[in-house]
C-alpha positions as CSV (number, residue, x, y, z in Angstrom):
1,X,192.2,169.2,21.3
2,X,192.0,165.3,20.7
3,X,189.2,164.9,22.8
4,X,187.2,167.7,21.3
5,X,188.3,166.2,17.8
6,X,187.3,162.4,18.6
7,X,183.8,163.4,20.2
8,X,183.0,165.8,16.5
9,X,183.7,162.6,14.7
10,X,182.1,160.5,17.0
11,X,178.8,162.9,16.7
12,X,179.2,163.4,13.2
13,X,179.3,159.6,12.6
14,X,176.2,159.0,14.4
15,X,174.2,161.5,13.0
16,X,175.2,161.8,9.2
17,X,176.8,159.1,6.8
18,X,179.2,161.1,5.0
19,X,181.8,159.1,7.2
20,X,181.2,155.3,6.4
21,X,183.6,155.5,3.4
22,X,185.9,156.7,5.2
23,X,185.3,154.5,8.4
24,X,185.0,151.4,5.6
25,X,188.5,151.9,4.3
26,X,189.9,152.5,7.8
27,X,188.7,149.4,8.6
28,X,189.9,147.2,5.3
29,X,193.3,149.1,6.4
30,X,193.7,148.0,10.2
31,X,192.3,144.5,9.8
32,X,195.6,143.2,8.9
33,X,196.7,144.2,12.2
34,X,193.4,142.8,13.6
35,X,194.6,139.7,12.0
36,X,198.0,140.0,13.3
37,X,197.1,140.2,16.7
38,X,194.6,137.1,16.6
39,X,196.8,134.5,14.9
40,X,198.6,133.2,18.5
41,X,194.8,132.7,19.3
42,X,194.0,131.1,16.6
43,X,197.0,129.5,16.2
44,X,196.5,128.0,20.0
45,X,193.3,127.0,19.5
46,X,193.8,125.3,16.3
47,X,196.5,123.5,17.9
48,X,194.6,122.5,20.6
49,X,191.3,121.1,18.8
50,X,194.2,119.3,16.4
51,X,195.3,117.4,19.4
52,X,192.2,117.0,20.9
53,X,190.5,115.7,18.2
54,X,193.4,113.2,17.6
55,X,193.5,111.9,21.2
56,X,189.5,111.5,21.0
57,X,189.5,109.9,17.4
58,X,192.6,107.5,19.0
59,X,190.2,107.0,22.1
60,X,187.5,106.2,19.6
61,X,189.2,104.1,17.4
62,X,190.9,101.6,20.7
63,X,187.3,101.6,22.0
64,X,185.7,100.3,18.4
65,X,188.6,97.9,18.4
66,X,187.7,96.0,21.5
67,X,184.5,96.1,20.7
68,X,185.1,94.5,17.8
69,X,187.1,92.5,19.3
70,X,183.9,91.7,21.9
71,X,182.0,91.1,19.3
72,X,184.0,88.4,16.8
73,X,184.2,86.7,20.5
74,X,181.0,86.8,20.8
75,X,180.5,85.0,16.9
76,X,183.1,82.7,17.7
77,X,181.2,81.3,20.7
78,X,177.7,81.6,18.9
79,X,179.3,79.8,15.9
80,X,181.3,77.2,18.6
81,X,177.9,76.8,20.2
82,X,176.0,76.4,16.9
83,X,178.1,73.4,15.7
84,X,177.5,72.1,19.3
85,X,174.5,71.8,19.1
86,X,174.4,70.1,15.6
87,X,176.2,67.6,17.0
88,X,174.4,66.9,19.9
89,X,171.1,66.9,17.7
90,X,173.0,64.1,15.8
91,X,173.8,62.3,18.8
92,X,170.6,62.3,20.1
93,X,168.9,61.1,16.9
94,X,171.4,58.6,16.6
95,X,170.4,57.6,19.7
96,X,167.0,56.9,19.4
97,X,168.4,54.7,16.7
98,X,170.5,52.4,19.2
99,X,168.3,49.6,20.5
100,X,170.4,49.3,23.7
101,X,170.6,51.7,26.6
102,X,173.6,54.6,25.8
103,X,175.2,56.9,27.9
104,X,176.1,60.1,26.3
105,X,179.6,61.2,27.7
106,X,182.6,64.4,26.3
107,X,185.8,63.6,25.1
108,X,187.8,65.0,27.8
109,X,191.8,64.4,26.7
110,X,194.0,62.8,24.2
111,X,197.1,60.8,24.2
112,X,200.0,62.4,23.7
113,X,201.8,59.4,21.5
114,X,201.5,60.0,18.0
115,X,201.5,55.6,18.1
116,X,199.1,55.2,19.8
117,X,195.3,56.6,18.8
118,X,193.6,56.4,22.5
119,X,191.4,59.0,24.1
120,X,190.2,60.1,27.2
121,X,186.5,60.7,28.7
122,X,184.4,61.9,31.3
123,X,182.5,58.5,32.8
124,X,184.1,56.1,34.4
125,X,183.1,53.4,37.2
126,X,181.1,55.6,39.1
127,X,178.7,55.4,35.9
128,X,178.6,52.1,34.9
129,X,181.2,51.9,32.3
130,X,183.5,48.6,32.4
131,X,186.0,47.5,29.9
132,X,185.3,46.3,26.6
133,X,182.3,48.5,25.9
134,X,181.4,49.5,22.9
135,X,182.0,53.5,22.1
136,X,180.4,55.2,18.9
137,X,179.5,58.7,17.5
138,X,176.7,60.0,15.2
139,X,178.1,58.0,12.6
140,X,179.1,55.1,13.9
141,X,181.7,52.8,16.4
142,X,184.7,54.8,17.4
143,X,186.6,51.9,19.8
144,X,186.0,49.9,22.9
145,X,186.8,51.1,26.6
146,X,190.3,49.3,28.0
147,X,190.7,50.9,30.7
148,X,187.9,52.5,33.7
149,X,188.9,54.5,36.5
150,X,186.4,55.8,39.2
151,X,185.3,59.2,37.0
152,X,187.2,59.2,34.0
153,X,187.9,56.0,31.0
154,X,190.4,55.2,28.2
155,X,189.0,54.5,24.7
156,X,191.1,52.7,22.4
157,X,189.9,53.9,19.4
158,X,189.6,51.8,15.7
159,X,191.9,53.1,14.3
160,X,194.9,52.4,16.6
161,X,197.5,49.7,15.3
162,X,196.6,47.2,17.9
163,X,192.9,47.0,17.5
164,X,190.7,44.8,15.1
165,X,187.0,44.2,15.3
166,X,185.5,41.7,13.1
167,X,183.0,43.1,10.0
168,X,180.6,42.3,7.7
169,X,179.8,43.7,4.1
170,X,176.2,45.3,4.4
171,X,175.4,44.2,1.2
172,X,176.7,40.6,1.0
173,X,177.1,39.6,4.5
174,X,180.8,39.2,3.7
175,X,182.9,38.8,6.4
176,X,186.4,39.8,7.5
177,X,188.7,41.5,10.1
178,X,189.0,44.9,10.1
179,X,192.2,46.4,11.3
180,X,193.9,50.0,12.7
181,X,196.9,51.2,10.5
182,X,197.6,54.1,12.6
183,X,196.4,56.8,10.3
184,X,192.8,58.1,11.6
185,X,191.5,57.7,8.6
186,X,192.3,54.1,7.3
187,X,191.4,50.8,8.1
188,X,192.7,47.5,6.5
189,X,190.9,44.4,5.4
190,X,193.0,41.2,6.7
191,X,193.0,38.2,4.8
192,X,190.1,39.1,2.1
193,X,190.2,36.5,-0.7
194,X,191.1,37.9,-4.0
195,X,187.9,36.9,-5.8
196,X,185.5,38.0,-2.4
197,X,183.0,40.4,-3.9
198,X,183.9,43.5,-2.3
199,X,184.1,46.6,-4.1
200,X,184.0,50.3,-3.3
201,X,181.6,52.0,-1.8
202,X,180.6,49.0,0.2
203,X,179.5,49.8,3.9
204,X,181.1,47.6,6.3
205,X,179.1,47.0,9.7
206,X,179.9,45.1,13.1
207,X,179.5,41.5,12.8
208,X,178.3,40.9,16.2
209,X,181.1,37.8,16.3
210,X,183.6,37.7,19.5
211,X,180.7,39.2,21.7
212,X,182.4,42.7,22.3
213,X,180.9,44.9,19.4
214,X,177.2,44.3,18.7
215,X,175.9,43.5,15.7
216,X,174.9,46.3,13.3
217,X,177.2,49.4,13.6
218,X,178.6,51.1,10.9
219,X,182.3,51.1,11.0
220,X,184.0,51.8,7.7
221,X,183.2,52.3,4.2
222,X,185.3,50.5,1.4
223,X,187.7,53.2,-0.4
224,X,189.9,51.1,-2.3
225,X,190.5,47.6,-3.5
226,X,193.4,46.0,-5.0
227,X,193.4,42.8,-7.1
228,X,197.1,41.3,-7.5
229,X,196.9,38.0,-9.7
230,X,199.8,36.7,-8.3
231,X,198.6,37.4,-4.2
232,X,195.8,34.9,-2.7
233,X,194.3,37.7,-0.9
234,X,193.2,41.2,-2.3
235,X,194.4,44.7,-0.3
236,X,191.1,46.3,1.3
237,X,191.2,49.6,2.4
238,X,188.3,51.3,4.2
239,X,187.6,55.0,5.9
240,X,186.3,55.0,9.8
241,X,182.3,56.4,9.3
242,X,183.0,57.7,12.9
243,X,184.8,60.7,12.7
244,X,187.2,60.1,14.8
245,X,189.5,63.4,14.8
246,X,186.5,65.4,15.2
247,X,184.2,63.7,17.2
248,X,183.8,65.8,20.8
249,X,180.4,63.6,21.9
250,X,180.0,60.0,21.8
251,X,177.7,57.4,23.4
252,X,178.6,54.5,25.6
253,X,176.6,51.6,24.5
254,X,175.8,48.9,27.3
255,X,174.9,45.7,25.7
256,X,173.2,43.1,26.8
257,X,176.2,40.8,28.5
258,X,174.4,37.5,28.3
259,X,175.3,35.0,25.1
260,X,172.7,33.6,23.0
261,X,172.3,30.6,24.7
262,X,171.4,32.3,27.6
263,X,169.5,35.0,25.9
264,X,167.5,32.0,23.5
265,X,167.1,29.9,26.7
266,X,165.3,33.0,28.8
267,X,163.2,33.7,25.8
268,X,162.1,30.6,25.7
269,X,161.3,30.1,29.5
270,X,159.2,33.4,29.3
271,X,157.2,32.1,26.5
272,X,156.6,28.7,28.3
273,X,155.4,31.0,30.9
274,X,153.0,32.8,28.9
275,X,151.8,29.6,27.8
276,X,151.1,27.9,31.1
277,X,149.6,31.7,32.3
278,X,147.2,31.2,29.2
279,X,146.5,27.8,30.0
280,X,145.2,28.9,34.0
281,X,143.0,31.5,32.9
282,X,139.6,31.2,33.9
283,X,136.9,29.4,31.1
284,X,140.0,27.4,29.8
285,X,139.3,24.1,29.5
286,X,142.1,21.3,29.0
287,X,143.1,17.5,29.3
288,X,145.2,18.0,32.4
289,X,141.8,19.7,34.1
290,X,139.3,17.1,32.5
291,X,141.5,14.1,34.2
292,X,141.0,14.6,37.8
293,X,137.4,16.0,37.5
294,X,136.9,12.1,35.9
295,X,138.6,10.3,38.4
296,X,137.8,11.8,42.1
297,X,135.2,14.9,41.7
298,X,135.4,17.4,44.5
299,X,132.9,19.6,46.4
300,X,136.1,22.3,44.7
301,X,135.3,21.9,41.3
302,X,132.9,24.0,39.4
303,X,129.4,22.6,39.1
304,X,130.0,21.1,35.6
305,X,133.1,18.7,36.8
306,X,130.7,16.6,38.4
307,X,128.2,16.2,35.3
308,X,131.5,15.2,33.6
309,X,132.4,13.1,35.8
310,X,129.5,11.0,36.2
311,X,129.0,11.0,32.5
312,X,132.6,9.2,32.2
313,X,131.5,6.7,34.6
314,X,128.5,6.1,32.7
């Protein structure tokens, strides 16, 4: 009976429309229960994307974060290498400032004692370096070497309580001892008359005296001076040009070691030498050559020895 029932409906469906109300709110009536029996699904699948998405958008988010992390590494070294290379462009054009032959070498270590200001760096014996040379930076004389081992030296820089180098004002010639205090950026004037005209501002450069710093350098410029009435000398205070707290390049200057006794005496035997090469070239005539082509001609002597000579002892 249910059969035969179902296929009528089924028939009449197909063929005519006078069902599709009826099938319409049948359907707006069981959806609910359509609903009903798809909400684990959905609720399951929801669930599952939720968590999904989560773990991919926590995946996501670590993997942007090294990256990031990649790339501010990255900047860091570009922007370490960038500055490098600054200050190797500085060395090098204060380089082809120096007069005497440099050695460009890294700053390798520091001391440890806050009393002492003394560094370490990478040429030693094995380059040439020996003790008392000269060190400097882009901006001028950073301390002397005191002590050379095979690959590595000590600097003893300016600064450093136990260090002096004698100065000059650049724009008097004044000079005066320049002294560490201990603080990397002071040095101290010793012994600077109270009416010596010296001012602020004032560059103060190696005096070349004592033989151990050439002549020249730049090694401080004048911060502050202090006049006291009652004091015969005046307080000088200066800043290191070098910078010595920053510095990771320097040169090693090798200066000519001989004094300038030895250095005017050689110049002068070289120009002698000149002279006397000047004197032998061919078509020069002088007294010492006239003499003996007077006195005893020779078969050696050009043609026109002879004519002298007989003319002399005419």
């Amino acid at each position: 009976m249910f059969a035969v029932l179902s296929a009528a409906l089924m028939v009449v469906d197909a063929r005519l429309t006078v069902l599709q109300s009826v099938r319409s709110q049948l359907g707006l009536i069981v959806e609910p229960v359509y609903w009903l029996g798809r909400f684990p699904v959905t609720l399951w699948e929801g669930a599952t994307q939720e968590f999904s998405s989560r773990n991919e958008l926590a995946a996501e988010n670590e993997k942007l974060k090294a990256e990031q992390l990649m790339m501010q590494r990255r900047l860091q070294k570009l922007a370490a290498l960038t500055e490098q290379n600054v200050r190797l462009r500085e060395l090098l054009n204060s380089s082809a400032l120096v007069d005497d032959e440099v050695l460009a070498t890294e700053l390798i270590g520091i001391d440890p004692n806050p009393f002492t200001h003394r560094i370490l760096i990478d040429k030693g014996e094995k380059d040439g370096v020996v003790l008392g040379q000269p060190v400097l930076d882009a901006r001028g004389l950073m301390g002397q070497v005191v002590e050379v081992m095979p690959y590595t030296s000590r600097v003893l820089l300016l600064t450093d309580t136990t260090h002096s180098i004698p100065v000059q004002v650049n724009r008097n010639g004044l000079r005066a001892i320049a002294t560490g205090t201990g603080n990397p950026e002071r040095l101290e004037l010793r012994h600077v008359a109270d009416t010596a005209d010296i001012k602020e501002g004032d560059l103060l450069v190696s005096s070349g005296l004592g033989q151990r710093f050439p002549a020249g350098y730049p090694v401080a410029t004048v911060t502050e001076v202090v006049h006291d009435s009652g004091q015969p000398f005046a307080i000088v205070r200066a800043m290191p040009t070098a910078n010595l707290n920053r510095t990771r390049y320097m040169l090693l200057v090798f200066t000519d070691p001989r004094t300038p006794e030895q250095r005017a005496t050689e110049s002068a035997e070289a120009q002698e030498a000149v002279d006397r090469q000047a004197l032998q070239e061919p078509g020069d005539e002088s007294p010492d050559d006239a003499t003996p082509a007077a006195d005893a001609p020779t078969t050696d002597n050009p043609p026109a020895a002879p004519a002298r000579g007989e003319e002399a002892g005419q």
